[in-house]
N, C-alpha and C positions, 0 to 999 in steps of 0.2 A: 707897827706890824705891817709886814707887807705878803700879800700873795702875789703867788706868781701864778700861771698858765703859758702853754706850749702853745703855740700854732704856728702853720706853714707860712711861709712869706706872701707866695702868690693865693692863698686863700683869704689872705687878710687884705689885698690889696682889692680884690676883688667884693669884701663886704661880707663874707662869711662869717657865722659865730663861732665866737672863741670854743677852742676842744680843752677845758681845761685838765691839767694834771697829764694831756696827751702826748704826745709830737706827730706833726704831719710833717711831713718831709717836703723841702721844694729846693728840688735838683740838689744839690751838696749842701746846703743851707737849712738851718735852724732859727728858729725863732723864739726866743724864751722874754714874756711881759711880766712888766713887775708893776704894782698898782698899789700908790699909797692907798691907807685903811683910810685915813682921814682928807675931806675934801681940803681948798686950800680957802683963802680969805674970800675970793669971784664965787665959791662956791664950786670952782674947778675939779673933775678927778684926773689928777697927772698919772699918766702911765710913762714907762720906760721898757721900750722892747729893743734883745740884744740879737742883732743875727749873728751865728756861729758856724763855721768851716771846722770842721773836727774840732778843736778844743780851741781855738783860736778866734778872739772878739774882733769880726770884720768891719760890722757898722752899728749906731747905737740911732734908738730915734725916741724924740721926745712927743708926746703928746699929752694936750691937754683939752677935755671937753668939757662944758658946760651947754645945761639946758638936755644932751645927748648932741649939742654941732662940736664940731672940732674948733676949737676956739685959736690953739696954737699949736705948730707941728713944724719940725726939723728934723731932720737926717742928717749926721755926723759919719764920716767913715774914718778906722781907724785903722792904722798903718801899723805896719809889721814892728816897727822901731820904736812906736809912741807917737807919731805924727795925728793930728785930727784934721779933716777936710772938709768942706760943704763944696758938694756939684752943683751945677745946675738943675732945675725941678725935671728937666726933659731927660734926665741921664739916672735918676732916682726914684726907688721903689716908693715912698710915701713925698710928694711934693711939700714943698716951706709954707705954713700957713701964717702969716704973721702976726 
C-alpha cells in the first residue's frame, strides 16, 4: 500500500511540512510523494517524489530516511523521449546523498 501527498518543490527544499492530500504550487511545477507503508530491511522509509509540468513527469527523486537523517537521496530527470539524467548536486533541487 502506498500513500501519497502533494507538496510544492521550493517548500520542500526548504524543510517545510508535508500538506498532505494538498498541492502547493512552485512556479509551473508539482510535486506528488509516494511513501512505501512498510519500512525496508536498514529499517529505511523510501519515498519517491514525482515533479510534474502539466501532465508531463520532468524529474523523479528517490529518498530514503532512517533514524528521521536522510540516509540516501538522488534526483533523476526525465526526458521528453524516455531519456534519464543525473546533474550535478549544484544544478539540482534535492542534492545526491550517498
Amino acid at each position: 500500500m502506498i500513500r501519497a501527498s502533494v507538496v510544492g518543490g521550493g517548500l520542500l527544499a526548504r524543510g517545510a511540512a508535508k500538506f498532505a492530500g494538498r498541492s502547493v504550487a512552485s512556479g509551473r511545477t508539482r510535486w506528488t510523494w509516494k511513501t512505501r507503508q512498510r519500512p525496508g530491511r536498514d529499517g529505511g522509509i523510501s519515498k519517491v517524489g514525482i515533479e510534474r509540468s502539466g501532465d508531463d513527469a520532468i524529474s523523479q527523486v528517490h529518498r530514503i530516511t532512517v533514524d528521521k537523517k536522510v540516509a540516501h537521496q538522488h534526483q533523476t530527470h526525465l526526458g521528453k523521449h524516455g531519456s534519464r539524467r543525473q546533474f550535478p548536486d549544484d544544478w539540482v533541487q534535492f542534492p545526491e546523498v550517498p
